[in-house]
Each structure stands twice: as C-alpha cells, then as structure tokens.
C-alpha positions in Angstrom: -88.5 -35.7 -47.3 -85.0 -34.2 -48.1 -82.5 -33.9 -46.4 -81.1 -30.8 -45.3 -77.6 -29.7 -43.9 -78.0 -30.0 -40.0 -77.5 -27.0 -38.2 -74.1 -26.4 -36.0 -73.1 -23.0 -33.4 -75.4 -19.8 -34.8 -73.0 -18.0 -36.7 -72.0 -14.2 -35.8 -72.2 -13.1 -39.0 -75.2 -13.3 -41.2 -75.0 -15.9 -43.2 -76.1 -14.8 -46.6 -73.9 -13.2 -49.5 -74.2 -9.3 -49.8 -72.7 -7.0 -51.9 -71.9 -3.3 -50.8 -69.1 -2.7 -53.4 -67.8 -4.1 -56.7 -65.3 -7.0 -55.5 -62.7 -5.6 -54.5 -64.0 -2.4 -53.3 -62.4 0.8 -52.7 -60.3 0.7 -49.7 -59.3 -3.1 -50.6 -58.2 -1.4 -53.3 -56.2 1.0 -51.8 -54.9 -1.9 -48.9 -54.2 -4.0 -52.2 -51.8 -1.2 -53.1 -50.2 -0.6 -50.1 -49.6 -4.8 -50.1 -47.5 -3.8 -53.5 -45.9 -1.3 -52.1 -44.4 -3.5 -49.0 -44.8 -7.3 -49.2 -42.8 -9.5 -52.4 -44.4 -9.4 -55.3 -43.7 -13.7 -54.9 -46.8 -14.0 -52.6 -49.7 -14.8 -55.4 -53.1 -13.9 -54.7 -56.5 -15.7 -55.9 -59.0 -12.3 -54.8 -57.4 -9.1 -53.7 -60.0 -8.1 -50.7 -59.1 -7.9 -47.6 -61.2 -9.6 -44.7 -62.6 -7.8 -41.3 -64.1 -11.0 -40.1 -65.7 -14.3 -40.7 -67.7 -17.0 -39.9 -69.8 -20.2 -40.8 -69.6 -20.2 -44.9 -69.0 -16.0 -45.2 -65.9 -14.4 -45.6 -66.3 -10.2 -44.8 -64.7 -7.6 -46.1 -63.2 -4.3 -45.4 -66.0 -2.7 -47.7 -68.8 -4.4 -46.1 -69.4 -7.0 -48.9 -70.3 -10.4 -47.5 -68.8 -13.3 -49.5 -69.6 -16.8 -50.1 -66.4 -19.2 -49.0 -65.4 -22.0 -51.3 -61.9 -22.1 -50.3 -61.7 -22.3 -46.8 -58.6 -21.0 -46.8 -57.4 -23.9 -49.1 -58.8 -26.6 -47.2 -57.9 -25.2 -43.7 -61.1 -23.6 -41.9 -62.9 -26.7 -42.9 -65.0 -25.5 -39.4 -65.3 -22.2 -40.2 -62.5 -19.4 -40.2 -64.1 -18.0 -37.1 -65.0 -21.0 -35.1 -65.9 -20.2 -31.8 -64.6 -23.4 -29.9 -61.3 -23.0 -31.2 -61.0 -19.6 -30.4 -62.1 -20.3 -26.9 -59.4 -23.0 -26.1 -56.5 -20.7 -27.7 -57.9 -18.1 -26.1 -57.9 -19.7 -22.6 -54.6 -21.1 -23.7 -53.0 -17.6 -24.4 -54.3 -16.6 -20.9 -51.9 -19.6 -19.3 -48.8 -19.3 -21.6 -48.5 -18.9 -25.5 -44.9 -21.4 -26.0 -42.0 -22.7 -24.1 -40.9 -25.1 -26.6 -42.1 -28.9 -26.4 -38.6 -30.3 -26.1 -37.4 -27.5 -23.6 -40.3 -28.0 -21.2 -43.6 -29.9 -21.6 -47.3 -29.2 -21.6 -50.6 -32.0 -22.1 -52.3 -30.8 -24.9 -49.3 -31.8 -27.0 -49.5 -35.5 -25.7 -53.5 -35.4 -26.1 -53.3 -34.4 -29.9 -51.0 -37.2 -30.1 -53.1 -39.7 -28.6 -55.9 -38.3 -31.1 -53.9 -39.1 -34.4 -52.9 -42.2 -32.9 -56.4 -43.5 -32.1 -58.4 -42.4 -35.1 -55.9 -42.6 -37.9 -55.9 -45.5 -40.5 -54.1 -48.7 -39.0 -55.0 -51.3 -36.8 -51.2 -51.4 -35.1 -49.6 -49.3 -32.4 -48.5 -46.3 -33.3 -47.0 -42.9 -32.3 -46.8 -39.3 -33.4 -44.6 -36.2 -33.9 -46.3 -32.9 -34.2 -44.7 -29.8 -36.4 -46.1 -26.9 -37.9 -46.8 -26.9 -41.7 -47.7 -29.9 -44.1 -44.1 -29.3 -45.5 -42.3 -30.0 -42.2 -44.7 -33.3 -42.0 -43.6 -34.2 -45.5 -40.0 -33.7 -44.7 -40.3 -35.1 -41.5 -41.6 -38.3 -42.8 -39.1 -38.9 -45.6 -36.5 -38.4 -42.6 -38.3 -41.0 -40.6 -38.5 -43.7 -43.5 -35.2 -43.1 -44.4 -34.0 -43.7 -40.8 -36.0 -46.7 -40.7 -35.0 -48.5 -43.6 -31.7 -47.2 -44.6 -32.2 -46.5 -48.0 -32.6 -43.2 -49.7 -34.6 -42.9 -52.7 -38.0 -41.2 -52.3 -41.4 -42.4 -55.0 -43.8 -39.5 -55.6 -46.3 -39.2 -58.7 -47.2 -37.0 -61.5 -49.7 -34.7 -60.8 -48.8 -34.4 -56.9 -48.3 -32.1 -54.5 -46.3 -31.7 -51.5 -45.0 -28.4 -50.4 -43.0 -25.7 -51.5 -39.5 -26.5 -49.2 -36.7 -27.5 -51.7 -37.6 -31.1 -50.8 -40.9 -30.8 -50.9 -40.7 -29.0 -54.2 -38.8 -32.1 -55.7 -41.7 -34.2 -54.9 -44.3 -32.0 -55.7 -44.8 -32.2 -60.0 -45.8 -28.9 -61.0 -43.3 -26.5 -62.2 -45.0 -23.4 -62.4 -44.7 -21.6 -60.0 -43.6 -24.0 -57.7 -40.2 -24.6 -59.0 -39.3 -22.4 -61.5 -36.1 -20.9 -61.2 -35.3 -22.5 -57.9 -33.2 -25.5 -58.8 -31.2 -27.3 -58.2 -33.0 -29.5 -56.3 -32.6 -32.5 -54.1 -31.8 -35.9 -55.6 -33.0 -39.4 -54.9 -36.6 -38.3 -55.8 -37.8 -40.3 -58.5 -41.4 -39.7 -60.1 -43.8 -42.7 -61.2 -47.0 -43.0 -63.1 -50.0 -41.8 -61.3 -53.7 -43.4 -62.5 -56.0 -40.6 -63.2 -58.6 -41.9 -65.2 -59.9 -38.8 -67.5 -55.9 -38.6 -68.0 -53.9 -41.6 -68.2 -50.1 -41.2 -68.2 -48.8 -41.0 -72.1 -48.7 -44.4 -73.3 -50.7 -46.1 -70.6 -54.1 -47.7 -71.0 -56.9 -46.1 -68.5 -57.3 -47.9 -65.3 -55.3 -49.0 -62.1 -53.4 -52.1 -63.5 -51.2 -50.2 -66.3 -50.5 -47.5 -64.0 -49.3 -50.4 -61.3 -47.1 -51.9 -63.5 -46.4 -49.2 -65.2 -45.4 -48.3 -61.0 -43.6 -51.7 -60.2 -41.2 -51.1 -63.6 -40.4 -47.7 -62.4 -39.3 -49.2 -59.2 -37.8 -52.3 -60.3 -35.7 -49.8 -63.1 -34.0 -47.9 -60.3 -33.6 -50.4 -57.4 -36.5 -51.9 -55.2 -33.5 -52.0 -52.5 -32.9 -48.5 -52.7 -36.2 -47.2 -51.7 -37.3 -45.7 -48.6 -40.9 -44.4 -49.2 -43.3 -43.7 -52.0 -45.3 -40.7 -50.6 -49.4 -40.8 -52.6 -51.9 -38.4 -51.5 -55.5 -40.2 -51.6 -57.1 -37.2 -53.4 -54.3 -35.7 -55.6 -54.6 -32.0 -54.4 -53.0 -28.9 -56.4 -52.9 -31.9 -59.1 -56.4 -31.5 -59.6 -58.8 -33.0 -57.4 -58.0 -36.2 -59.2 -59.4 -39.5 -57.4 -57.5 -42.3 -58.1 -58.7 -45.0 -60.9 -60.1 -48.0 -58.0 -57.4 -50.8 -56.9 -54.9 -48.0 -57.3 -53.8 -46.8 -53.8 -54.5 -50.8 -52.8 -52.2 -52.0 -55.4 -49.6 -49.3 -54.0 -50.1 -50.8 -50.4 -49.0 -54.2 -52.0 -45.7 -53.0 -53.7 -44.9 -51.3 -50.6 -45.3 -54.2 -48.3 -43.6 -56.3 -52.0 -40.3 -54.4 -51.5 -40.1 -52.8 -48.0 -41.0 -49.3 -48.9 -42.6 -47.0 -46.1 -45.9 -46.0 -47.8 -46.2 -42.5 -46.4 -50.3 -41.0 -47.5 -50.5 -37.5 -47.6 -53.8 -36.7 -46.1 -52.5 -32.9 -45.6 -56.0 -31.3 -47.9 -58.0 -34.6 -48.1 -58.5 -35.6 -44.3 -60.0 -34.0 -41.0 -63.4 -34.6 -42.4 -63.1 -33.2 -45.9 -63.7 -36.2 -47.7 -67.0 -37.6 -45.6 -64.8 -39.9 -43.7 -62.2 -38.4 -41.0 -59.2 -39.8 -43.6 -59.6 -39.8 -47.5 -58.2 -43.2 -47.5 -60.6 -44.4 -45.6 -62.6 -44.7 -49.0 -59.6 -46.7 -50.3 -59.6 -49.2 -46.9 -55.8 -49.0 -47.0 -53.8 -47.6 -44.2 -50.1 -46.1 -44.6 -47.2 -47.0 -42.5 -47.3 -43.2 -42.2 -49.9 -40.6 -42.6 -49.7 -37.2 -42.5 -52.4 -34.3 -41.5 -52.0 -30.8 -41.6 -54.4 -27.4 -42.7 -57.5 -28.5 -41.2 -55.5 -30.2 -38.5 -56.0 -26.9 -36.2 -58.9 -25.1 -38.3 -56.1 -22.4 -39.0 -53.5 -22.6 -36.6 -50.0 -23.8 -37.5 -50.1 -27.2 -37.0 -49.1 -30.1 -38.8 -48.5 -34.2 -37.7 -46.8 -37.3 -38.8 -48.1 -40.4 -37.1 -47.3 -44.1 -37.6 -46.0 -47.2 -36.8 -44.3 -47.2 -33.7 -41.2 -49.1 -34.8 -41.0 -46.6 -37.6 -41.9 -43.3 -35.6 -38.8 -44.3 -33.0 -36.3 -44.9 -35.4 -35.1 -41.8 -35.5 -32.1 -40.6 -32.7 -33.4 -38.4 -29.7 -33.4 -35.0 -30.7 -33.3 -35.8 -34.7 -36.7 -34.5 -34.7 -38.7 -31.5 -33.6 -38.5 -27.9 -34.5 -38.6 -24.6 -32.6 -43.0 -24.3 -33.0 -43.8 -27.8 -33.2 -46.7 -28.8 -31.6 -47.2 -25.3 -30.7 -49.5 -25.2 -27.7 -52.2 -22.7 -29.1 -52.1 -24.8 -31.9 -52.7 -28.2 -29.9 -55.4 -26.6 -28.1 -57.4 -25.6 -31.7 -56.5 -29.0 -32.6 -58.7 -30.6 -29.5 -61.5 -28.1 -30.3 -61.6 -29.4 -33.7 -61.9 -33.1 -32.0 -64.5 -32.5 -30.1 -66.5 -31.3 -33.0 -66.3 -34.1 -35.1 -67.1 -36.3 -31.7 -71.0 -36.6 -33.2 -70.3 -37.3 -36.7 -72.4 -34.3 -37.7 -69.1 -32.6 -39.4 -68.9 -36.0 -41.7 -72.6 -36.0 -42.9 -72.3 -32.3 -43.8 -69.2 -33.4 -46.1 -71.4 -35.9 -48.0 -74.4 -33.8 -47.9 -72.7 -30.8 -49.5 -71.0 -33.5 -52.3 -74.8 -34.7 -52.9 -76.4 -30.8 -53.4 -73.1 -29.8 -55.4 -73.5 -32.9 -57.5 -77.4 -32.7 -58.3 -76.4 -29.0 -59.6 -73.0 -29.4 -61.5 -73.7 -32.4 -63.5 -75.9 -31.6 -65.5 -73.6 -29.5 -67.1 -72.0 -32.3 -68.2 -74.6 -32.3 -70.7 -75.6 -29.1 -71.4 -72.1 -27.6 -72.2 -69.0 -28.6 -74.0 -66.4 -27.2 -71.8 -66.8 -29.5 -68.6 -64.8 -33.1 -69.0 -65.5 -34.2 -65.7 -67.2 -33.4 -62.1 -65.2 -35.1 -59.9 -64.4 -35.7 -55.7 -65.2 -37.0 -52.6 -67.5 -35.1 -50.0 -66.6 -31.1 -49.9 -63.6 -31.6 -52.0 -64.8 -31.3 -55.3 -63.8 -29.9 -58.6 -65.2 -29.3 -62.5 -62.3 -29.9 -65.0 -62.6 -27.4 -68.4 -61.6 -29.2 -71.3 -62.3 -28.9 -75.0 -65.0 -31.8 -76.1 -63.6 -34.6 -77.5 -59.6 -33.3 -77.7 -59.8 -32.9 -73.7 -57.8 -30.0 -74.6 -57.4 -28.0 -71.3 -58.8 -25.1 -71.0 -56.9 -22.8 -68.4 -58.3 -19.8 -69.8 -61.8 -20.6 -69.4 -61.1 -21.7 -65.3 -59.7 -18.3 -65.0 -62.7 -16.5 -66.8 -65.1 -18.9 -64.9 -63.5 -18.1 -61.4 -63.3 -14.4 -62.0 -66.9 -14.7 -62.8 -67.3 -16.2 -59.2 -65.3 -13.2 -57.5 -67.1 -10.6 -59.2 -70.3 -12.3 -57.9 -69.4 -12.4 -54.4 -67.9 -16.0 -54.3 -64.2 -17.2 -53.3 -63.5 -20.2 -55.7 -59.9 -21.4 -56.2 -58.5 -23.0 -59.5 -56.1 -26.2 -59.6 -55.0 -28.7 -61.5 -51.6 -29.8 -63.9 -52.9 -27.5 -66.9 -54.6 -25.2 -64.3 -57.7 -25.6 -65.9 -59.6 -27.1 -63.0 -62.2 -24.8 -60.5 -62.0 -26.5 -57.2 -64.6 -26.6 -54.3 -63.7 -26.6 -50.4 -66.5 -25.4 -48.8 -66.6 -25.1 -44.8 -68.1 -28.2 -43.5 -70.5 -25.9 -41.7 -72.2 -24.1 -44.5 -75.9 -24.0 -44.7 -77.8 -25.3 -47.6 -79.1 -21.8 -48.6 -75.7 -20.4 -48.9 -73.8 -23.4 -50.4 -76.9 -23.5 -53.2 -76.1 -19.7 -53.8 -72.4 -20.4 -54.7 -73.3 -23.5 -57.0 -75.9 -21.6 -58.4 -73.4 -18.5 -59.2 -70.8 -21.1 -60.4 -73.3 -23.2 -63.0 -74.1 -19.6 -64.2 -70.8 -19.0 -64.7 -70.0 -22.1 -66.3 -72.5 -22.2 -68.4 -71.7 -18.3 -69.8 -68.7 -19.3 -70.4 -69.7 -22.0 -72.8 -71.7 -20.1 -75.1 
C-alpha cells in the first residue's frame, strides 16, 4: 500500500489550483502598478499578484485565481501561510498586550521559546539563547557573540553561501548580484574558504570532502588559525543553490573548529524547523554547532529569529551588549510555541520526507529524458533541479527563468536560486496534500521538459 501524506487542520480554503484570470490578472495588474508608482523600485519580485488569503498549500489572489505554493514564502510558512494555531495564540496575545520590550519589562513566552531552542537544538551540553527578529540580526548577533568569546576577529564563510543582506551579513554572503552590488565598502575580517559542492567543485579542487577540507585548513592556516573567531556553514547552502554538502564535509569542519578554537556557528535559518525531515538540517550531518541559528520558519511568518548555544559562549557577552528594540517580540514568541506544538507528534517531519519521496519519483526521471537537468538534489521539502548544458554543465540561467515563468503562468509559485541562478527551487508547506503537491510537480516536469525540446 502507499503511503500517503497524513492529513493535518481542514484547510479554509479549497485546496486545489484554480484559475479565474491569466496570472496576474487584472486588478493585480493595476495594484502591481500602483506598487511602481509608490514603493522602491529595489524591492524584487518573483510573481506580481497580490494575495487575499491563504491556506494549507494555496496561495489566493485578488482575481480569484487559486495558486499552488512552492515557496512558502522562502521557507517561512513551512505550516501554512494561514495556520490557524498560530493565528489563535497571536491573536489571544494581541488581546493581552502587543510589546513592551523584553529588556524594559518581561513576559513568559519569551523564556519558553528559549527553553524550546535550548532543549531540541543539536548539542548534548547546556546551553542558552537570545532571541531577535530577522536571520540577519541572528547572524550578526552570533559573530558578536564568538567574537566576545574568543577575542579574535576574523569571521570563515564559504562560496556559494548565504547570510543576509545587512552590510555584515552581505560580506559573508557570496553572491554579488544583487546582493552587493554597488553597496561597498564592506566590513573586513571576513575571509571566504572552499565550500565542497559535489556537481561543482571549487576551481582546482578534486570532487569530494577531503580537497575541499584541506583545501579549508590552508585557507585558515594562510591567514592565522589564532585570529579566528567563527566559521559560519549553513548545512544546506540556501540562495547558493540548494547544494548538500559532499559527506564528511560539515564533520570535517566540526574538527578544524574544535583543531583551532573557532566557534562553529550553523546557519539553520532556511534548512531547519522541519524543512529538512529532521527538526535541524544538521541533524543529517550528526554534528552539532557551538552555535546555531533559526529564523523564517522559526514563527511560521512572524518576525522572529534565535541564536542559541553553549552557555559559556551565549554569556560572554556584557549585560546589555545584546538585544534589540523587537527581539523576541511577544506575538512572535507566541507563533513560535504554536509552531512547537505542531511538530510535538512528528507528523510535520514525515510530511517533509514524504513530499521529498513523491517529488523525487517525478523529477528524476528527467534526468534521463532531457539534457538540461544536471542534478535533482535536497533533503525533505527543500529540494531543487539545477539547469545545466549536458556535458559542459554550462549554467543555464535562462532556461530556470523560462522554466519558472512557465510555472507562474500555470498557477504555481516556484522560486529560482543558485550562484549562476540557474537552479528552480522547491519549498513546499509541510502541510500540502498529495493531490496538490502532485499537481505542481506535474506542472513543473511539463515545464521542464518543454523547455528542453
């Protein structure tokens, strides 16, 4: 017998794509232009249409079309973007008080969150935890912590990552554009090392985790093993690509950090709450970091982002040398314990590695059957097809943009990712139904495979 996707909460919006209009439709169309006529033209867009309401796996829109969601809001509504249990606590929350700042006065839900992290993060040691608002702020906050901690300055990132668009974050993140062209100079003591995707090994590397580790080690060893605070990884390289990392990588990392005293800070902010078929990506790995960060699905779409960690490394910092006017928000904390609760049966987690089993058993094949797809590649529902030329594995943006377009036009929100940009990337809600998710996979492989001829 197969298996199916288990049911969750009955969604308030029918769950089944519909379209009323051509995507976008007429009065997106005309919102669209009033967007241009009032908001900075520096705000990208992936599908102009603007939403009434959604639930489950469907996004609605202002001209009644229904759509299929494969972004989730880039990996933030992993629950849905309408999910009632969340909305119930924020809305009993709003009832009581919407803020008084967490270091002003205090309130529980702040502490509970905390205890959360603390208990079901990676890491068999005692740790503690800050809360903030956006993955940048977590990013940030943790280079501050490591930095109070060890004394040292320097900061290890990776090619192909991703970390945030703050002028910090920016220097650690490795694409250029858009995410820092034209806004240099940035921060220094950010220094960039071999990462070990295995379709694209770093230029002169051999595939596989040992050359990129040494190839790691040399980089740090070049610039100071002393002067080192933190290398920062993220266990599923995000805007990179959806690249997983060749095996014994992220391992091999947890031994040069322990090596040479470095903080090894994993940036969980897209991989974990669930996405990955495990709460934590690095879960797959076995390794924990000395810090981890969460973030997006963190609150289901509330502001809401988390730094926890060893406790001799979370209190380094002075009184007061952390914090932030929103942290820790307490509508946000109170989305955050809704989204516990619902991951309290492991239902959530089987969805993730059911969806990656149907999404597999239809995109592979076109491994086969086309010429344009180098690799179908992820963990759970955080998956992506990279478009490449056969044998050059010369990238094809252009057909990722024609492919996604394809998508749109069909009444499905796909996203598209990667160094070249030449990657469509999948982040289904963990509570889509098998009907629906089959209809976007369907849509894509047609898409796909159009494109190829």
């Amino acid at each position: 017998m197969t298996e199916t996707l288990p049911a969750l909460d009955a969604a308030t919006i029918p769950q089944s794509r519909h379209l009323a209009t051509a995507i976008p439709g007429p009065r997106s169309t005309a919102l669209h232009a009033e967007r241009a006529s009032q908001v900075t033209s520096g705000f990208g867009i992936a599908l102009p249409v603007f939403v009434t309401r959604a639930d489950g796996g469907i996004i609605e829109d202002v001209d009644g079309n229904r759509l299929i969601d494969f972004a989730s809001g880039i990996a933030v509504t992993s629950l849905g973007a309408g999910n009632k249990r969340v909305a119930q606590r924020v809305a009993a929350q709003l009832e009581a008080f919407t803020h008084t700042c967490f270091m002003v006065t205090e309130y529980e839900s702040f502490t509970q969150v905390c205890k959360w992290l603390n208990e079901n993060t990676p890491g068999d040691f005692e740790k503690r935890t800050g809360l903030f608002s956006t993955g940048a702020e977590a990013v940030e906050n943790a280079i501050k912590i490591a930095r109070a901690a060890t004394g040292r300055a320097k900061v290890l990132v990776f090619d192909e990552a991703y970390h945030g668009r703050s002028l910090l974050t920016m220097a650690m993140t490795a694409k250029v554009n858009p995410y820092k062209l034209n806004f240099g100079p940035l921060p220094a003591e950010i220094i960039r090392a071999a990462s070990a995707n295995p379709l694209r090994p770093a230029q002169g590397l051999a595939a596989g985790a040992e050359a990129a580790l040494a190839s790691v080690e040399a980089t740090i060893l070049e610039h100071g093993a002393d002067t080192f605070a933190a290398m920062v990884i993220e266990p599923i390289q995000g805007e990179g690509g959806f690249i997983v990392p060749a095996p014994g990588f992220i391992p091999g990392l947890r031994k040069l950090a322990d090596k040479y005293g470095i903080v090894l800070v994993i940036d969980e902010i897209q991989a974990g709450m669930g996405r990955t078929g495990t709460l934590f990506a690095s879960e797959h790995e076995g390794v924990a970091g000395d810090l981890i960060l969460t973030a997006k699905a963190l609150a289901n779409g509330v502001p809401l982002s988390a730094v926890t960690g060893r406790t001799e490394l979370m209190n380094a910092p002075h009184a007061g040398g952390l914090g932030g006017t929103y942290a820790g928000n307490p509508l946000a904390c109170e989305a955050a314990l809704a989204v516990f609760e619902q991951f309290e049966d492991g239902t959530l987690l089987a969805n993730a590695r059911r969806i990656e089993q149907i999404a597999r058993e239809v995109l592979e094949p076109l491994l086969a059957s086309t010429e344009i797809v180098a690799e179908v590649r992820g963990r759970g529902a955080m998956l992506a097809i990279e478009l490449a030329d056969a044998g050059t594995l010369a990238p094809r943006a252009d057909l990722a943009k024609e492919i996604s377009a394809a998508c749109h036009a069909q009444g499905l929100v796909t996203l598209t990712c990667g160094t070249h940009g030449n990657v469509v990337r999948l982040l289904p809600p963990l509570v889509i139904g098998e009907e629906l998710l089959r209809d976007g996979l369907d849509i894509l492989a047609r898409a796909i495979a159009d494109a190829a001829k």
